[in-house]
Backbone as numpy.savetxt, mean C-alpha at the origin, in Angstrom:
# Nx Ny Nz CAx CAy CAz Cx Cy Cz
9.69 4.79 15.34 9.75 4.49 13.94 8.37 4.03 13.47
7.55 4.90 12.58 6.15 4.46 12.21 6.50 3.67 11.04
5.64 2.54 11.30 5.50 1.28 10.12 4.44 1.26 9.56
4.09 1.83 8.10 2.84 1.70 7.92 2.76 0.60 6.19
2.11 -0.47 6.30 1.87 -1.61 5.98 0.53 -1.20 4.75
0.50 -1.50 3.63 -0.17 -1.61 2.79 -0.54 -2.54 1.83
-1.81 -3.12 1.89 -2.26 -4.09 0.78 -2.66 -3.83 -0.33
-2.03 -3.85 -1.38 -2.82 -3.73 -2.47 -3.11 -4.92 -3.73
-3.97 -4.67 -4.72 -4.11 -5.89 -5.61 -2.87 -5.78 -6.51
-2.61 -6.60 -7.00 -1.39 -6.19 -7.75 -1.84 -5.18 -9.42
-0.99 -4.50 -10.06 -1.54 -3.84 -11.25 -1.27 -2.51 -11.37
-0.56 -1.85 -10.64 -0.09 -0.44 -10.43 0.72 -0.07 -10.79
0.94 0.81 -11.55 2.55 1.22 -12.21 3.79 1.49 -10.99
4.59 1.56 -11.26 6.07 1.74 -10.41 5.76 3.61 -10.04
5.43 3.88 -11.36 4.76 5.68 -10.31 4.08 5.73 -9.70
2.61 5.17 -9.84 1.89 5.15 -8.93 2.18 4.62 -7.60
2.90 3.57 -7.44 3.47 2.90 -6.62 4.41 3.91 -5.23
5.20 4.74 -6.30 6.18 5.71 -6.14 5.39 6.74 -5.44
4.49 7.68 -5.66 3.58 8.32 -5.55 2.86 7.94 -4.46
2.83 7.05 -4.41 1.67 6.19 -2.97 2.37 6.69 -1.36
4.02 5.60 -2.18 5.19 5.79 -0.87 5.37 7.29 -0.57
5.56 7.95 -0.99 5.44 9.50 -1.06 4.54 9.97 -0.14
3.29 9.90 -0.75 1.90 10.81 -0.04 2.02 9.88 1.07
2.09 8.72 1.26 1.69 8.23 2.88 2.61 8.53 4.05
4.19 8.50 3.32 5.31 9.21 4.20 4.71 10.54 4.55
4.67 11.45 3.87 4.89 12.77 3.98 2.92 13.19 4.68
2.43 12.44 4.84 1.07 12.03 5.88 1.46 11.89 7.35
2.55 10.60 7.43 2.60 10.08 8.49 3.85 11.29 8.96
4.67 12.06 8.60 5.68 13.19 8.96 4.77 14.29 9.37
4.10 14.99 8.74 3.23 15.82 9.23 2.19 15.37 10.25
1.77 14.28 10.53 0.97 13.99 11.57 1.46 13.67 12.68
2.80 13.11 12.33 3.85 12.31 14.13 4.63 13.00 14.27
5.22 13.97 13.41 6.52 15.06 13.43 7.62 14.01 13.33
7.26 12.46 13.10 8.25 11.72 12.85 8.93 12.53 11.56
10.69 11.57 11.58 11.80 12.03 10.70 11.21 11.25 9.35
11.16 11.82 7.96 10.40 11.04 6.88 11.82 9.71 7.01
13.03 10.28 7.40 14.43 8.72 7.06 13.60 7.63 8.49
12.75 7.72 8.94 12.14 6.93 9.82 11.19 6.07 9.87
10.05 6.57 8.54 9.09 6.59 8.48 9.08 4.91 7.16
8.67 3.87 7.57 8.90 2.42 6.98 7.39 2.19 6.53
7.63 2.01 4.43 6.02 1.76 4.50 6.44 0.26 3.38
5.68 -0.72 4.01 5.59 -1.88 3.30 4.56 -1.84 2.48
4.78 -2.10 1.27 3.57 -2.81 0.34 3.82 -3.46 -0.50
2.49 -4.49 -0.18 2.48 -5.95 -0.19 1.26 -6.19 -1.45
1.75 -6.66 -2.60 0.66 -6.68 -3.75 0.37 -8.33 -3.66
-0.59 -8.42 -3.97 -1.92 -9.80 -4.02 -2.10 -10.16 -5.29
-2.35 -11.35 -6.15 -2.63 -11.25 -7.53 -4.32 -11.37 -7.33
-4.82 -11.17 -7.96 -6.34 -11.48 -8.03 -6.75 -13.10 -7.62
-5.83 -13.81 -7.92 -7.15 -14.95 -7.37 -6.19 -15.38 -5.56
-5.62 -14.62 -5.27 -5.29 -15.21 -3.65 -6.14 -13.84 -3.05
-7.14 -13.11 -3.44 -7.67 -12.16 -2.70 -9.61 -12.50 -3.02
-9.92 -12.52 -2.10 -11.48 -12.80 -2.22 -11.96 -11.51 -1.17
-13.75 -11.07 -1.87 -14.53 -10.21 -1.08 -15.74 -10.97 -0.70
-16.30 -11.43 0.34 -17.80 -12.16 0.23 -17.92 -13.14 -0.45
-16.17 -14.09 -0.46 -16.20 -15.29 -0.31 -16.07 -15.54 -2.16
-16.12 -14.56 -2.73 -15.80 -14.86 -4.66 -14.24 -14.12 -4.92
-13.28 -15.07 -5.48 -11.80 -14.33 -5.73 -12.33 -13.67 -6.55
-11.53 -12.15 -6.82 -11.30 -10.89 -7.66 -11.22 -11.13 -8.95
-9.98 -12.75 -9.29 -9.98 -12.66 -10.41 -11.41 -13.48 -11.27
-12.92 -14.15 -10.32 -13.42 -14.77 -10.96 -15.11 -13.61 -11.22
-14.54 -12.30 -10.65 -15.32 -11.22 -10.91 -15.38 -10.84 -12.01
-16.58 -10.54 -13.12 -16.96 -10.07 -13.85 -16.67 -8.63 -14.30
């Protein structure tokens, strides 16, 4: 059973969202010959200020 885990910032529409789960299933089916009813993708949205790059949160970016 492939688990594939995704971070994103939060801000994405429910299609895009939709669309994401989609293309990464149907990635991980064609690459493992795993069953897509097998295939488990978590994603996990962040708001901007619990996510920092080089030590400055996202949301205090310009």
């Amino acid at each position: 059973m492939p688990i594939v885990d995704i971070h994103l910032i939060a801000g994405r529409s429910q299609d895009q969202l939709k669309g994401l789960v989609e293309d990464v299933t149907a990635a991980v089916v064609k690459n493992t010959g795993a069953p897509a009813e097998h295939v488990h993708v978590i994603l996990s949205e962040m708001q901007t200020n619990r996510y920092s790059v080089g030590g400055v949160l996202k949301s205090d970016e310009k």
